[in-house]
VEXKOL-882721 format. One record per residue (C-alpha): x, y, z; residue in three letters. Coordinates in Angstrom, 1 decimal, padded with zeros to 4 digits, m for minus. Example, Ala and Ser with C-alpha at 12.3 -4.5 7.8 and 13.67 -1.06 7.14 Angstrom:
! VEXKOL-882721
<node xx="012.3" yy="m004.5" zz="007.8" resn="ALA"/>
<node xx="013.7" yy="m001.1" zz="007.1" resn="SER"/>
***
This chain:
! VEXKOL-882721
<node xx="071.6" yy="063.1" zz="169.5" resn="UNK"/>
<node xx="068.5" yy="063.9" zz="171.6" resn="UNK"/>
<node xx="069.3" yy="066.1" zz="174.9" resn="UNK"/>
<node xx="068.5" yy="065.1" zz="178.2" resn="UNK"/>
<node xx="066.9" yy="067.6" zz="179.9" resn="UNK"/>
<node xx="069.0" yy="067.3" zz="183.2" resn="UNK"/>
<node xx="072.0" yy="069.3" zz="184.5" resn="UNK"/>
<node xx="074.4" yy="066.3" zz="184.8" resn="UNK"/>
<node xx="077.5" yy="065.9" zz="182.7" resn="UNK"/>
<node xx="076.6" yy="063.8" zz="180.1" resn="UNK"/>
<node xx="073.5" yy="066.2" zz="179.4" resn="UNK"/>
<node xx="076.3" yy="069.2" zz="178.8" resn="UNK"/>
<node xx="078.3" yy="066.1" zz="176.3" resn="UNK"/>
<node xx="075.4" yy="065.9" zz="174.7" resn="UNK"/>
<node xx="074.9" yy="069.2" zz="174.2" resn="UNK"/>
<node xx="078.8" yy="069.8" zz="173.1" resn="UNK"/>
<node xx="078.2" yy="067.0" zz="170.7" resn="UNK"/>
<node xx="075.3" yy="068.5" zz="169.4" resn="UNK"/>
<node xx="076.8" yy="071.9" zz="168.8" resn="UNK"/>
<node xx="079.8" yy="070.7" zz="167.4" resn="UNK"/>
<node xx="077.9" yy="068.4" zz="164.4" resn="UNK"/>
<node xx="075.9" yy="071.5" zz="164.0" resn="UNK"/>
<node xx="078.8" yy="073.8" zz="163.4" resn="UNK"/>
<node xx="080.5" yy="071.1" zz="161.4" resn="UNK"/>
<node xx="077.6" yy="070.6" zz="158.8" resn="UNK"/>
<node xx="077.7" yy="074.8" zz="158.9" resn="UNK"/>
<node xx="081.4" yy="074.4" zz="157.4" resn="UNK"/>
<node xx="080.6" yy="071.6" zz="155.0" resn="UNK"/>
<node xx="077.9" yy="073.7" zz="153.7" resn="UNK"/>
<node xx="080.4" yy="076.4" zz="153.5" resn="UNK"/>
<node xx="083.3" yy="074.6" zz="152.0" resn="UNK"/>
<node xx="080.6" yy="073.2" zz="149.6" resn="UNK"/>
<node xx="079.7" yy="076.2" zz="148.3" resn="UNK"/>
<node xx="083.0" yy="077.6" zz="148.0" resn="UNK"/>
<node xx="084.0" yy="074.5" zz="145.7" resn="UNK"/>
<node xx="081.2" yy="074.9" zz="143.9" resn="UNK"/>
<node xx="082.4" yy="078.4" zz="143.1" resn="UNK"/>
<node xx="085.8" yy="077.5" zz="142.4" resn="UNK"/>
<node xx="084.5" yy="074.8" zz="139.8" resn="UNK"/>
<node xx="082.2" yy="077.7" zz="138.2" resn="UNK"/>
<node xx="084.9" yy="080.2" zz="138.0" resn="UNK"/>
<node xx="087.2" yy="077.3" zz="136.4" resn="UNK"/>
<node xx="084.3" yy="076.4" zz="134.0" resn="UNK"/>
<node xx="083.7" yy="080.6" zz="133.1" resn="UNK"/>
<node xx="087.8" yy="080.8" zz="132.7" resn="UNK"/>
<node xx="088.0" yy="077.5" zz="130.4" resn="UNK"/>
<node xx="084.5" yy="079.0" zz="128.1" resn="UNK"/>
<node xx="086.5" yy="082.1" zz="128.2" resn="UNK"/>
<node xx="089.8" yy="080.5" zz="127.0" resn="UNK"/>
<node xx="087.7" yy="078.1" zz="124.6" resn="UNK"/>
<node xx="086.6" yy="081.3" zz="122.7" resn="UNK"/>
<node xx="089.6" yy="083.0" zz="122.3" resn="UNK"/>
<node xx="091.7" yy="082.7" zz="119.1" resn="UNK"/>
<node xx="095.5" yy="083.2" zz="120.5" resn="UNK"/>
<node xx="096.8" yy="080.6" zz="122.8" resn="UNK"/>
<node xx="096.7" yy="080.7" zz="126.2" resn="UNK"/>
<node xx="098.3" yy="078.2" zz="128.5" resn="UNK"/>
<node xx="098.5" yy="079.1" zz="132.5" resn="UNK"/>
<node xx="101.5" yy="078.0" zz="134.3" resn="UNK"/>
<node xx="101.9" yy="077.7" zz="137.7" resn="UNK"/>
<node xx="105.1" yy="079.2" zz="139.5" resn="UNK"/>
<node xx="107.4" yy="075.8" zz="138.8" resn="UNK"/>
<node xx="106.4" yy="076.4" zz="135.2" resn="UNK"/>
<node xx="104.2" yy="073.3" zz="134.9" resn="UNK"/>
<node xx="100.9" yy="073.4" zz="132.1" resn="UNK"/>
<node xx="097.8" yy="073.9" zz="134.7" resn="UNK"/>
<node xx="095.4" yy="075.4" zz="132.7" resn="UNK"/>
<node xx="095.7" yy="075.5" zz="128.3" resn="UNK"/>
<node xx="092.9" yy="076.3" zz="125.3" resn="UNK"/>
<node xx="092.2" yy="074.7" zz="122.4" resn="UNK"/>
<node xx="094.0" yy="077.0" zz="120.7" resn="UNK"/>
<node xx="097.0" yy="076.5" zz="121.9" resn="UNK"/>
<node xx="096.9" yy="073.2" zz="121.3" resn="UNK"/>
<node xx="096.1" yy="073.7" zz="117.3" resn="UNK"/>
<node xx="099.2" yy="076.3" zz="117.0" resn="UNK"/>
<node xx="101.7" yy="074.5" zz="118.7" resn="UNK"/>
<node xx="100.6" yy="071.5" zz="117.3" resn="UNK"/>
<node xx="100.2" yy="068.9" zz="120.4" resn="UNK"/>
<node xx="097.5" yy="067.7" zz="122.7" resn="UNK"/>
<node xx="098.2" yy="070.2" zz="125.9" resn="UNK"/>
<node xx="095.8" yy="068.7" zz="127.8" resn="UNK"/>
<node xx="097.4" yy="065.6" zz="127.9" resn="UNK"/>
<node xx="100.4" yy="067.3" zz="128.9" resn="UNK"/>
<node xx="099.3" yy="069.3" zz="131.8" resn="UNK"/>
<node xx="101.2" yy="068.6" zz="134.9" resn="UNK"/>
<node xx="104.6" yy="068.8" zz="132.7" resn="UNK"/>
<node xx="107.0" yy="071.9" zz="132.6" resn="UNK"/>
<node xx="105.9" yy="073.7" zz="129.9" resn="UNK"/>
<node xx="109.8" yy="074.2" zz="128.6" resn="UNK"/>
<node xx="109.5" yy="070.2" zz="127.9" resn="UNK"/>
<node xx="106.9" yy="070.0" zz="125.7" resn="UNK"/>
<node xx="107.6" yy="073.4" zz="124.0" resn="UNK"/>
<node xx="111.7" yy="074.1" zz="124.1" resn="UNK"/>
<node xx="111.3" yy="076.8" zz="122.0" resn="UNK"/>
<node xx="109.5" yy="079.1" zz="124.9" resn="UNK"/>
<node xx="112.4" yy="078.1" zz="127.5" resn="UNK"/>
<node xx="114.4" yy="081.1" zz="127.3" resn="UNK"/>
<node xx="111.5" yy="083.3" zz="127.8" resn="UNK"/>
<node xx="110.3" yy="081.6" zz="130.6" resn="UNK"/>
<node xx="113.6" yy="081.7" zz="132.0" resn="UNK"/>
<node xx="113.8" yy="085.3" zz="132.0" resn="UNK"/>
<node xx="110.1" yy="086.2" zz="133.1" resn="UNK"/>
<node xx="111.2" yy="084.2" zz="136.4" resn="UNK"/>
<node xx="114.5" yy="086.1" zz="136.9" resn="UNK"/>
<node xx="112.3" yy="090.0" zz="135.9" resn="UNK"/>
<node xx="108.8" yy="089.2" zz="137.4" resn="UNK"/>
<node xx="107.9" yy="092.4" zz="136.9" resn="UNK"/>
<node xx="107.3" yy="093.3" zz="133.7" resn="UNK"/>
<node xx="105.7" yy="090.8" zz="130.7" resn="UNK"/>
<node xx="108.4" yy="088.7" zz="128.6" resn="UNK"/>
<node xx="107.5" yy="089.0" zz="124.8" resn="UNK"/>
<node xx="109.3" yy="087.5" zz="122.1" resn="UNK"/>
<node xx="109.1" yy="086.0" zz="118.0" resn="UNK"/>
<node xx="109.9" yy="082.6" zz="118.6" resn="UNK"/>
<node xx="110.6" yy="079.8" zz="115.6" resn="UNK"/>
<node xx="108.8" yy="076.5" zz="115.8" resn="UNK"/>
<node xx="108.3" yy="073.8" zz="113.4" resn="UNK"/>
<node xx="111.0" yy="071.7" zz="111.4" resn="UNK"/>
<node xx="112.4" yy="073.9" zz="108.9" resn="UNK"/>
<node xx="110.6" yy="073.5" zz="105.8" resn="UNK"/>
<node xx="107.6" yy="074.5" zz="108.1" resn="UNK"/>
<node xx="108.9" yy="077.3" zz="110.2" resn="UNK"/>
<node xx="105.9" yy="079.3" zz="112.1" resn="UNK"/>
<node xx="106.7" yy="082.4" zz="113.8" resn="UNK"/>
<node xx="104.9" yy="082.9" zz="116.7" resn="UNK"/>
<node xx="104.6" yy="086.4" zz="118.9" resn="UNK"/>
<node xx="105.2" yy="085.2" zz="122.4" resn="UNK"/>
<node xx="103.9" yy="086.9" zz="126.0" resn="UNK"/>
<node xx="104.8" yy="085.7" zz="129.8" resn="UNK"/>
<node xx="103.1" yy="087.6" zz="132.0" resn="UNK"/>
<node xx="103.7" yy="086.7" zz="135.8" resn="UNK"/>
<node xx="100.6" yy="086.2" zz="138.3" resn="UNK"/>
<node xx="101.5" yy="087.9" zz="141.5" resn="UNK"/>
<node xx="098.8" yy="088.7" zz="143.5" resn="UNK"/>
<node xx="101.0" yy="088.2" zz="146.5" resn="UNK"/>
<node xx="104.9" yy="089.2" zz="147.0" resn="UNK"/>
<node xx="105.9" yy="085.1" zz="145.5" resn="UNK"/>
<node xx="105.1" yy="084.9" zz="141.7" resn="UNK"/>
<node xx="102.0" yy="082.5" zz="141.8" resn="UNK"/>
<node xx="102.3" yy="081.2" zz="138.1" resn="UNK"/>
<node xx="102.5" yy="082.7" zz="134.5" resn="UNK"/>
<node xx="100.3" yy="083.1" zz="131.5" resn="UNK"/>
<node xx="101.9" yy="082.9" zz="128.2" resn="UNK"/>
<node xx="099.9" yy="083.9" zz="125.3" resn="UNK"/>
<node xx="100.6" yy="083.5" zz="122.0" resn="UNK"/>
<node xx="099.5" yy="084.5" zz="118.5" resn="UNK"/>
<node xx="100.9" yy="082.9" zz="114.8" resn="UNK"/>
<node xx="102.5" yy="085.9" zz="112.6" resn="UNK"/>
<node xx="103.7" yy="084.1" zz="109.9" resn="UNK"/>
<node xx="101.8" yy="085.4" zz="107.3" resn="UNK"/>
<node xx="101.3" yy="088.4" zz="109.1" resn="UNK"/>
<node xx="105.2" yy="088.8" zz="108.1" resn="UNK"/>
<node xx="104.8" yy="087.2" zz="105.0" resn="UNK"/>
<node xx="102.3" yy="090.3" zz="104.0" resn="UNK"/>
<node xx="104.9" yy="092.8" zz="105.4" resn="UNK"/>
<node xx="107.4" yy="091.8" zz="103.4" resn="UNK"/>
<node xx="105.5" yy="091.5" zz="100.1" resn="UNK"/>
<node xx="104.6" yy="094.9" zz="101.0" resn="UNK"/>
<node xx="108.3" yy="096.6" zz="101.7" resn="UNK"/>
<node xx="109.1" yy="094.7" zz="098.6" resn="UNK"/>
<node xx="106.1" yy="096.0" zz="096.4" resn="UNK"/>
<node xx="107.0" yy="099.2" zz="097.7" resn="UNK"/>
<node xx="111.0" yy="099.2" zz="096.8" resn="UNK"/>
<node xx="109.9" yy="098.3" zz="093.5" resn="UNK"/>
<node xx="107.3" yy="101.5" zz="093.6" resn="UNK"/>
<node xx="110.2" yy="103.4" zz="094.8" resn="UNK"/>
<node xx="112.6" yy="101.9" zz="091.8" resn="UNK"/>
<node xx="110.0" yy="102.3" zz="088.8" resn="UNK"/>
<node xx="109.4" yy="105.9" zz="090.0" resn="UNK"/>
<node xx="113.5" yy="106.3" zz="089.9" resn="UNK"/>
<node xx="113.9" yy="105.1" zz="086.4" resn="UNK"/>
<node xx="110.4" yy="106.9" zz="085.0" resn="UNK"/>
<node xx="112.1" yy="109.9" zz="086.7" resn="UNK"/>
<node xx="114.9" yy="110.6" zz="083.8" resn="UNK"/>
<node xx="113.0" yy="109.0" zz="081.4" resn="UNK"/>
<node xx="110.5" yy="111.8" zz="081.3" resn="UNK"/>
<node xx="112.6" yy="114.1" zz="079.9" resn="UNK"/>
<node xx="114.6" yy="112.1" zz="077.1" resn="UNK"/>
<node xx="110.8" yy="111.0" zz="075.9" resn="UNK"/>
<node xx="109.7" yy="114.7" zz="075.5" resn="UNK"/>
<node xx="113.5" yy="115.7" zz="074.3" resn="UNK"/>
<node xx="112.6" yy="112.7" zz="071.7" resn="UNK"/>
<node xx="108.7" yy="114.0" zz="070.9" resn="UNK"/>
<node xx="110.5" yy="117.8" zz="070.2" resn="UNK"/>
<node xx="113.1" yy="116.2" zz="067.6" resn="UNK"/>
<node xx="110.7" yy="114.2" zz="066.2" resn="UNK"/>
<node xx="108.3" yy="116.8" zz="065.3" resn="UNK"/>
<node xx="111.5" yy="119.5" zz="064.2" resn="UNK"/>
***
């Protein structure tokens, strides 16, 4: 509004008035920017998230889906981000009792094997909760998670391929010595 150049009071309201649109477009400036950082930070995090391999949903504290990747959604096998806004332990049962006990011990990281899939599918899946707590209150979780199932299935064809090792040596072991007992007779 254009001052008056007089001394009366609606020369000093104009003024106020003034001042106060001035410092109000100040803060919207301010809050603008900030926004505009929070929405880059969000977009780095998801490209971050995006990239990695393992699952990754955030959580906040009530253990509701804020934040998941893409691969999270592949290995568990639902759309995530259609879910976000639910409790996590509803679309996911399986990570319940973990989630359960990261909130009662915040801190130190929950990790489990948990089962998912029906039966004649079972997946095994190495489960972390980590708690956020960058105050004194626990400000959400991250649970990451990575698909060992064949990662099993190699360790036990190698502890069997190595029993077997173990067993062939055992039976080669007196074997030796009734083939060279054998090889003497033969040639007397």
């Amino acid at each position: 509004v254009p001052e008056a150049q007089t001394d009366d009071e609606i020369a000093g309201l104009l003024r106020a008035f003034n001042r106060m649109t001035g410092q109000l477009a100040a803060q919207r400036t301010e809050l603008m920017d900030a926004y505009g950082q929070i929405d880059e930070r969000r977009r780095f995090t998801e490209a971050v998230l995006s990239g990695v391999s393992a699952g990754v949903i955030g959580l906040d504290a009530k253990g509701l889906i804020e934040l998941p990747n893409r691969a999270a959604s592949e290995l568990l096998g639902t759309d995530l981000f259609a879910a976000i806004g639910r409790p996590v332990s509803e679309i996911v049962p399986e990570f319940k009792e973990l989630l359960e006990a990261a909130q009662k011990m915040p801190e130190r990281p929950q990790t489990a094997e948990v089962q998912i899939g029906p039966p004649n599918h079972r997946r095994t899946l190495l489960v972390r909760i980590g708690v956020d707590h960058r105050t004194e209150r626990t400000q959400g979780f991250v649970v990451t998670f990575d698909d060992i199932t064949e990662l099993q299935a190699a360790q036990r064809k190698a502890a069997w391929a190595d029993v077997a090792r173990r067993i062939a040596h055992e039976i080669k072991n007196p074997l030796t010595p009734i083939q060279l007992a054998a090889e003497r007779l033969k040639r007397r």
